[in-house]
C-alpha positions as MATLAB code, in Angstrom:
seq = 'XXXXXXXXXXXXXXXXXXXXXXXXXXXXXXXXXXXXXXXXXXXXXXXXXXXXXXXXXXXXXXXXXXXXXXXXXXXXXXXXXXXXXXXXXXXXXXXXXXXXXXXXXXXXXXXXXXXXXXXXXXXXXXXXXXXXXXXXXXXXXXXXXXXXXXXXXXXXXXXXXXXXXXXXXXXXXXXXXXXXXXXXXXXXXXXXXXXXXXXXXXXXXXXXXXXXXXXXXXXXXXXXXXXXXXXXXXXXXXXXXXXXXXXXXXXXXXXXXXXXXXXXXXXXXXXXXXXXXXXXXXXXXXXXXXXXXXXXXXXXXXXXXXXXXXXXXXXXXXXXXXXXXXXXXXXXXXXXXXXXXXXXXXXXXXXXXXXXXXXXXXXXXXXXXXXXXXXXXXXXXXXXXXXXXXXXXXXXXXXXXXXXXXXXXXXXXXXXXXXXXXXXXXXXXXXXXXXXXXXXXXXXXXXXXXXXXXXXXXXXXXXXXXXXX';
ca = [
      22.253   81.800   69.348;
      25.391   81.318   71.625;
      27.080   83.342   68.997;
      26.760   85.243   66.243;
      28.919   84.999   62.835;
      31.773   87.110   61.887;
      33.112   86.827   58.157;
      35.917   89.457   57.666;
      37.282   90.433   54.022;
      40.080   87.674   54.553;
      37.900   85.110   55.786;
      35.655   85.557   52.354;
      38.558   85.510   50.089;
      39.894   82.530   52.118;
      36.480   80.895   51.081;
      36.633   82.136   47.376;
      40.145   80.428   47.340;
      39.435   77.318   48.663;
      36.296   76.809   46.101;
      38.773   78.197   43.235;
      41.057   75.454   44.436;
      38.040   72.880   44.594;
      37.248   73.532   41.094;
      40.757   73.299   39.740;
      41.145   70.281   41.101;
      37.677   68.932   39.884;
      38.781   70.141   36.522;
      42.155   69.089   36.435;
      40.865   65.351   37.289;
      38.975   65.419   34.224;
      41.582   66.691   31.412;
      44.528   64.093   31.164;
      47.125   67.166   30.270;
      46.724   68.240   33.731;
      46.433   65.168   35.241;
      49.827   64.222   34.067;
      52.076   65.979   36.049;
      49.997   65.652   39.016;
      50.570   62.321   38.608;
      54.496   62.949   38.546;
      54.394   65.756   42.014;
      52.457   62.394   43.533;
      55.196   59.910   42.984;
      57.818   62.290   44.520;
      58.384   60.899   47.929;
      59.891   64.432   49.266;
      56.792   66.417   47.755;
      54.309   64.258   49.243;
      55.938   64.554   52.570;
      55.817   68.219   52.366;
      52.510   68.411   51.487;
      51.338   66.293   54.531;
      53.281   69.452   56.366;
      51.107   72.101   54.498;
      47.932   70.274   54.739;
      48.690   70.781   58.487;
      49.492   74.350   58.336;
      46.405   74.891   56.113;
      44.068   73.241   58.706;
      44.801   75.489   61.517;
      44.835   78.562   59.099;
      41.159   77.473   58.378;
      39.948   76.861   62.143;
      41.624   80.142   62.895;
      39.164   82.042   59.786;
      36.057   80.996   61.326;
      35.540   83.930   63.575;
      32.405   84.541   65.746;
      31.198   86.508   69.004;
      30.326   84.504   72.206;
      26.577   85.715   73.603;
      27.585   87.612   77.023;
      27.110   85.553   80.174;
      23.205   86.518   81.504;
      22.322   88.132   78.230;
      18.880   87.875   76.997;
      16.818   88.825   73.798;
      15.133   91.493   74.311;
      13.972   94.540   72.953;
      17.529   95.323   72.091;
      18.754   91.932   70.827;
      21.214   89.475   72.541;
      24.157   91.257   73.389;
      27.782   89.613   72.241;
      30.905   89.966   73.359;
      32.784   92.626   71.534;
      35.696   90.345   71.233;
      35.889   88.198   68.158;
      37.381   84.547   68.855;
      37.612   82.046   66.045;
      37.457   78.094   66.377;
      40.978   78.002   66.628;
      41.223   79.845   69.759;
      38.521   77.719   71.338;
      40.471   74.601   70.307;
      43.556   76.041   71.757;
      41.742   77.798   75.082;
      44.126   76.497   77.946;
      47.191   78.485   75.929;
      45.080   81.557   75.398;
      43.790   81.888   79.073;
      46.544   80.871   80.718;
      48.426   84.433   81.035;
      51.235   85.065   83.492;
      52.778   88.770   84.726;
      55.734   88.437   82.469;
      58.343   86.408   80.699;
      59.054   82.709   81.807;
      60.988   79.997   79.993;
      59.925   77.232   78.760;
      58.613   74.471   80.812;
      59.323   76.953   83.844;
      57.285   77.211   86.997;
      58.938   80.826   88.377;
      59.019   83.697   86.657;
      62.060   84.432   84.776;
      62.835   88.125   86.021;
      62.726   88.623   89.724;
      59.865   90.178   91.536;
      59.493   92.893   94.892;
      57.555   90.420   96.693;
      56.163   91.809  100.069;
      56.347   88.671  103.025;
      53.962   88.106  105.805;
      55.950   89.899  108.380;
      55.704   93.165  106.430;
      59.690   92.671  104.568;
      60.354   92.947  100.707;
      62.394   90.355   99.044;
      63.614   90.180   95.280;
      62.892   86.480   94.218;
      61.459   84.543   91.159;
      57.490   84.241   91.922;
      55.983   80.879   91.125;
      53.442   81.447   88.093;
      50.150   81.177   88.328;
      49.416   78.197   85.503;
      52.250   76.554   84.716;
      52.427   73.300   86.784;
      49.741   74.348   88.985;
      48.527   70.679   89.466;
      51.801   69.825   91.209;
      52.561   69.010   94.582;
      56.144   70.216   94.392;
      58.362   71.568   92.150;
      60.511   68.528   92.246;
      57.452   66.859   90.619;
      58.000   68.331   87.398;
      60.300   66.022   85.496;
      58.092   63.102   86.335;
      55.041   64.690   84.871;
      56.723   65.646   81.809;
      57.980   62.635   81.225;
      54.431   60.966   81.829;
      52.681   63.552   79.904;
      55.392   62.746   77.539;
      54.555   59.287   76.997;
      51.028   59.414   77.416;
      51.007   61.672   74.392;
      53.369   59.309   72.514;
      50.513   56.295   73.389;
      47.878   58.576   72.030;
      49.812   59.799   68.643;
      50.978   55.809   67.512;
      47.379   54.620   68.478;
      45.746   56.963   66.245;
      48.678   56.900   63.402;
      47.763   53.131   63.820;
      44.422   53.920   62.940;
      45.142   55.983   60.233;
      47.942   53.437   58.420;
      44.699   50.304   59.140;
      42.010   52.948   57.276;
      44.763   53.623   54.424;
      45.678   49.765   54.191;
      41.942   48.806   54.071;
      41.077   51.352   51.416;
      43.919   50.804   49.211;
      42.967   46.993   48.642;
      42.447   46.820   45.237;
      41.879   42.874   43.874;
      39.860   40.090   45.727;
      41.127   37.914   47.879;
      44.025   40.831   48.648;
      44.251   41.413   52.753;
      45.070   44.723   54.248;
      48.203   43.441   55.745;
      49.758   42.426   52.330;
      48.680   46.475   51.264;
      50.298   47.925   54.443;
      54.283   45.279   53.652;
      54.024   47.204   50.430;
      53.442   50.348   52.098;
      55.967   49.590   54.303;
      59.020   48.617   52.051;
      58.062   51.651   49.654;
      56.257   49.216   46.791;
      53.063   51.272   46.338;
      52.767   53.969   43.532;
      51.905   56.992   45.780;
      54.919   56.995   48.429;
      52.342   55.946   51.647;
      55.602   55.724   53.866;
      57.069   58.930   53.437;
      53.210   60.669   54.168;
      52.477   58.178   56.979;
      56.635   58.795   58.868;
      55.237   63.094   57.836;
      51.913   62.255   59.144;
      53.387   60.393   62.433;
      55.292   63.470   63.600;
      52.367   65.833   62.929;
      50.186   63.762   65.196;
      53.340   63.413   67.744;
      53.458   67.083   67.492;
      50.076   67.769   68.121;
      49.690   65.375   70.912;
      52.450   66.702   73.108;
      50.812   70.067   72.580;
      47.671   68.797   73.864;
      48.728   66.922   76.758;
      51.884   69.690   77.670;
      50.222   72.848   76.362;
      47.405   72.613   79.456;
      49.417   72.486   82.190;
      53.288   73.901   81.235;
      54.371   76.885   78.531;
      55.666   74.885   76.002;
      57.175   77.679   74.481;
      57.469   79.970   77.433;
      56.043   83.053   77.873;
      56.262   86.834   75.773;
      57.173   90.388   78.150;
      52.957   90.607   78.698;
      52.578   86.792   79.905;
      50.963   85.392   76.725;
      51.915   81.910   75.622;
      54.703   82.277   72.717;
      53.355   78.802   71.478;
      49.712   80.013   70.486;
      51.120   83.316   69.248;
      53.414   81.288   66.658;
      50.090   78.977   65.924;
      47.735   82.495   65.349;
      50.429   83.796   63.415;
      50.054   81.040   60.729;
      47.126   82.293   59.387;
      49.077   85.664   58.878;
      51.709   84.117   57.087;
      49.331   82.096   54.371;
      47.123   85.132   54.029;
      50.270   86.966   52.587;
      51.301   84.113   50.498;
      47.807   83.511   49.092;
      46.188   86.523   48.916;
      49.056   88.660   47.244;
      48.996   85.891   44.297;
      45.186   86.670   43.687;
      46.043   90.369   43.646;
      49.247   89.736   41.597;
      47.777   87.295   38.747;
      44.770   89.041   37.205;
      47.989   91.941   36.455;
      50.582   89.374   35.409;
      48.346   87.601   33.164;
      46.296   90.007   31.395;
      48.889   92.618   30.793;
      51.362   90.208   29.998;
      49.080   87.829   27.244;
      48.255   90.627   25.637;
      51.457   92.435   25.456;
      52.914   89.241   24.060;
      49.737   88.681   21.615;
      49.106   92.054   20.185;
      52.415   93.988   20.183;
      52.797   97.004   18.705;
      51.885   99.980   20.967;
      49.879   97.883   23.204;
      52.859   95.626   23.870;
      54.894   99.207   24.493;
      52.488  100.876   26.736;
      52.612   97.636   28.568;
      56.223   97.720   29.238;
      56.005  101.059   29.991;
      53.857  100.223   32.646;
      56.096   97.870   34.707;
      59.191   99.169   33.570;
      58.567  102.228   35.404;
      57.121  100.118   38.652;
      59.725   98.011   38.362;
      62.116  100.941   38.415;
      60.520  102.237   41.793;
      61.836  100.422   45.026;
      58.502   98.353   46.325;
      59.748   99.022   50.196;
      58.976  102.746   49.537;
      55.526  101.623   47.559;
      54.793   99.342   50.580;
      56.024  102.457   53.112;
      53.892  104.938   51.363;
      50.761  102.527   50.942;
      50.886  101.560   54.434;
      51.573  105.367   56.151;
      48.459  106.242   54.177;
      46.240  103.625   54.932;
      46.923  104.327   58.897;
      46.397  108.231   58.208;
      43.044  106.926   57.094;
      42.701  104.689   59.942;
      43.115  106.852   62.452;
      40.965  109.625   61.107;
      37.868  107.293   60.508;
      38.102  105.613   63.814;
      34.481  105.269   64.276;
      34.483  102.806   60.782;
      35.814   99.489   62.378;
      33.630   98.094   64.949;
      36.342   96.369   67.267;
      40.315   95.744   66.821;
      39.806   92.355   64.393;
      38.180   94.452   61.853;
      41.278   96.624   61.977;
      43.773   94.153   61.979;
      42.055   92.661   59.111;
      41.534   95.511   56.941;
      45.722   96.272   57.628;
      46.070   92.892   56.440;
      44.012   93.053   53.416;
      45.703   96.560   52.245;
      48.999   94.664   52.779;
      48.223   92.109   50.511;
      47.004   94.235   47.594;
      50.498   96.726   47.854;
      52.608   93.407   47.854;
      50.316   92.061   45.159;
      50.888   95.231   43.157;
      54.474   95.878   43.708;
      55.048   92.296   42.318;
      53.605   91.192   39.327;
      55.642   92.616   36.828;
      58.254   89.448   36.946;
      55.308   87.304   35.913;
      54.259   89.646   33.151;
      57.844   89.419   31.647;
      57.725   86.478   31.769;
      54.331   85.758   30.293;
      55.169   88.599   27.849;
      57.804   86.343   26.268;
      56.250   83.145   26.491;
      53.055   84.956   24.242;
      55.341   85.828   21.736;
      56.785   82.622   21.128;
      53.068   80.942   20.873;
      51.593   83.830   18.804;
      53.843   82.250   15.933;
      52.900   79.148   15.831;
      51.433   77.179   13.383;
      47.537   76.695   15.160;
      47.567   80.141   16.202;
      48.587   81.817   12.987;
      45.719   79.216   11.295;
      43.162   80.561   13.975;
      43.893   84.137   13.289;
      43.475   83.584    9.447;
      40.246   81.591    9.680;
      39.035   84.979   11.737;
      38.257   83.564   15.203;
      38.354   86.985   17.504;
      41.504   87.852   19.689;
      39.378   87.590   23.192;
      38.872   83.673   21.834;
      42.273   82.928   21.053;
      43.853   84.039   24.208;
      41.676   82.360   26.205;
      41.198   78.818   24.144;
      44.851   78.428   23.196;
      47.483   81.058   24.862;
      46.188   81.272   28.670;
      45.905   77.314   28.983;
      49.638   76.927   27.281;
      51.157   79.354   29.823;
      49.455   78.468   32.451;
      52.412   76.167   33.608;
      54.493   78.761   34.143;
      51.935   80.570   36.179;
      51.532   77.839   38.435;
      55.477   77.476   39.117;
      55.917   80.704   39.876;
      52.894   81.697   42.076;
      54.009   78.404   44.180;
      57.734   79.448   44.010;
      56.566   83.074   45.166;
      54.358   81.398   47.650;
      57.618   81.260   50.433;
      59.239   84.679   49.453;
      56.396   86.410   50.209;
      56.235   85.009   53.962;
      59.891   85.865   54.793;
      58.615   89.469   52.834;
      55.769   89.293   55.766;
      58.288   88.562   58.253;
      60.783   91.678   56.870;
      58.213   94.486   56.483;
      56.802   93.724   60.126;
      60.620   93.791   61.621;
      60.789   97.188   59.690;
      57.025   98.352   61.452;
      54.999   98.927   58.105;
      53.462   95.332   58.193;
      50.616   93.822   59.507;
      49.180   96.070   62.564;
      51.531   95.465   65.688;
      48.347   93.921   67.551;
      48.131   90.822   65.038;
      49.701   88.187   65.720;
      52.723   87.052   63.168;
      55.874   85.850   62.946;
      57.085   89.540   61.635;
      55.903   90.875   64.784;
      57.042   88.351   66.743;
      60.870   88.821   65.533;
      60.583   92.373   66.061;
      59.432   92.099   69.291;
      62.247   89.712   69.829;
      64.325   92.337   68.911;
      64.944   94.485   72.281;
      64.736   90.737   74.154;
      67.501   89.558   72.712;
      69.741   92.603   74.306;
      68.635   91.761   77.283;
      70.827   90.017   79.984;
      69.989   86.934   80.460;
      68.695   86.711   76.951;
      64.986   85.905   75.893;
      65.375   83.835   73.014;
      62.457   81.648   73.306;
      60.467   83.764   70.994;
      62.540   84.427   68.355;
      63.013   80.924   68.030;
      59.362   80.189   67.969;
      59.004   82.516   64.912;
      62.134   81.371   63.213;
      61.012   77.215   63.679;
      57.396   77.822   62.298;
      58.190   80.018   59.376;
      61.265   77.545   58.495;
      59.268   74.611   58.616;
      56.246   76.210   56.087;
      59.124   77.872   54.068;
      61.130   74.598   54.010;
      57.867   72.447   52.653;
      56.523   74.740   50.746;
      60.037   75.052   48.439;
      60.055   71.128   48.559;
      56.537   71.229   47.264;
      57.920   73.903   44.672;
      60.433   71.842   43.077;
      58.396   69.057   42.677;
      55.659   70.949   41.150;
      58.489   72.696   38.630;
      59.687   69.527   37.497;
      56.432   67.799   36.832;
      54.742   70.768   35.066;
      58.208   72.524   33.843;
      58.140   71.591   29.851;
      61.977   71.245   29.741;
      62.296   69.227   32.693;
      60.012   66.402   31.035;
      61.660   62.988   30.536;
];
């Protein structure tokens, strides 16, 4: 084989999320109750706009969690097997090769073509000069420097051509499929589309969609032959480090809430159900964690874990594994360090349906405890497990983002936005100031932050009892 398969803990619990999402949606279509408010998060114009943004983000986190080894150039099978590549690439970076390979000697700006510190550069006739170097990538198909405006600006518009021809597409296959009654034409489907008319809000996805495909266009046609983005101290494109870092960043949103519920909603059912000492070693419990500042948890948890690391060397098989394993141990402290505000939560909802009139009935007909909670109290608080895991879903990227400034989050050779900001840190004392980087981090973590709160609210309303019309 060309290459041979990696699956890393985080790539398999990707997988286990995505079929746990598959099924919830498979059963949710099936039971009316949940279908409901669905209904209501898919009339919100706003919601459905964000979504179109997280779908996005969510693609390239999956292309960058299929990771393999490329077969070494020459390599053979033999008596000792094919030999790979110890380096472990995922489809992402293969989609995105021009930005990986293309690595300067240092910082540049964006759009540049010289270096932006000065270089000792040694001339023919044996003489040093300090100047600004011409890099070795970025508009290397030019003629002149005085070319480059003119090929950004056709690049430009050749991307714009590309991104409304296939939106075009894309509104023509909506229009077609939404045509409902005979007789009905495609262009009467896409005026209602157009003026707002149809009952899922097709013009606030398609004007999301448009600017995703714009987006990823201009990277395309740009990305190859400029630095978008500009360039880090070590020459690597600051663009594809913000695009590998979004991976990072829905890891610890994700993962932390499938640490964080099994906690919140077993402790905190049957604290609420049983009461009594159960209900007071429960609060025990997170009263005391909740008493303990989680940085020092996280501090202590992490210092540990790299004790371990760096005495069992010899366990991880290349730098991925590592990084991944850092990752993983990240996620389970923040998972465990937060679910005691769900529990409360959950706690007191329990309590309120433990005295109602179907429960009370099923505990005097004699139908077991394990029964109850799982037939009649998990699926009525389940609402408020769904708000708040996609509520959390935002404060625990900025949390990514804080710990990694601080240096006990992800391992300093991943890339995220955390480590991007802190690595922005020294550049931004510099003189003239490297702010390309920092504002890299800060536009890709606002824009998943930003849609995933619109998302939020939406879902709050629609699923939120009280906020019911």
């Amino acid at each position: 084989m060309p290459f041979k398969p990696v699956i890393l803990w985080t790539d398999a619990l990707i997988y286990l999320l995505l079929a746990v999402t598959v099924a919830y949606g498979v059963y949710a279509a099936r039971h009316e109750h949940l279908r409901w408010p669905w209904r209501q998060v898919r009339r919100n114009p706003l919601a459905m706009a964000a979504l179109v943004v997280l779908v996005a983000y969510v693609v390239v986190g999956l292309a960058d969690s299929i990771h393999f080894r490329m077969r070494l150039d020459g390599s053979q099978t033999g008596v000792h097997g094919t030999i790979y590549s110890p380096q472990v690439l995922s489809a992402l970076d293969l989609l995105c090769t021009p930005l990986r390979t293309h690595v300067e000697q240092t910082y540049s700006a964006p759009f540049a073509l010289h270096a932006f510190t000065p270089q000792l550069v040694r001339r023919p006739d044996g003489s040093h000069v300090l100047e600004y170097p011409r890099l070795r990538f970025a508009g290397a198909g030019l003629e002149t420097p005085a070319d480059r405006a003119r090929d950004i600006a056709v690049r430009s518009l050749q991307a714009a051509v590309e991104s409304l021809m296939l939106w075009a597409a894309v509104v023509g296959a909506i229009a077609y499929w939404q045509v409902r009654q005979p007789g009905e034409s495609a262009r009467a489907v896409f005026a209602r589309m157009r003026r707002g008319q149809t009952d899922t809000p097709w013009r606030a996805m398609l004007a999301s969609l448009g600017v995703v495909i714009l987006i990823i266009a201009a990277v395309a046609n740009l990305g190859a032959e400029y630095h978008i983005l500009g360039t880090d101290q070590v020459g690597q494109d600051v663009l594809f480090e913000a695009i590998k870092s979004i991976r990072t960043g829905l890891l610890i949103g994700t993962l932390t809430t499938l640490v964080m519920l099994p906690f919140a909603l077993v402790m905190g059912v049957m604290a609420g159900y049983f009461g009594g000492r159960v209900d007071d070693v429960i609060q025990y419990i997170y009263t005391t964690l909740s008493s303990i500042p989680s940085v020092l948890l996280i501090v202590a948890g992490i210092l540990s874990l790299d004790l371990y690391m760096a005495n069992h060397a010899t366990s991880f098989d290349n730098i991925a594994q590592r990084q991944d394993v850092r990752l993983l141990s990240l996620c389970i402290i923040l998972g465990v360090t937060t679910w005691t505000g769900l529990c409360r939560l959950l706690r007191g909802e329990t309590m309120k349906l433990r005295d109602m009139d179907y429960i009370q009935a099923a505990i005097a007909l004699g139908v077991r405890s394990r029964r109850i909670m799982t037939r009649h109290i998990i699926p009525n608080v389940m609402h408020i497990v769904l708000i708040n895991v996609v509520l959390n879903f935002s404060g625990l990227v900025l949390a990514e983002a804080v710990l990694s400034y601080i240096g006990v989050g992800v391992d300093p050779s991943m890339n995220s936005w955390g480590n991007m900001i802190n690595g922005a840190r020294m550049e931004m004392a510099r003189d003239p100031v490297v702010w390309w980087a920092l504002a890299a981090a800060f536009l890709f973590m606002f824009t998943l932050v930003l849609a995933a709160n619109l998302f939020a609210d939406a879902v709050r309303d629609a699923f939120d009892p009280r906020m019911r019309k």
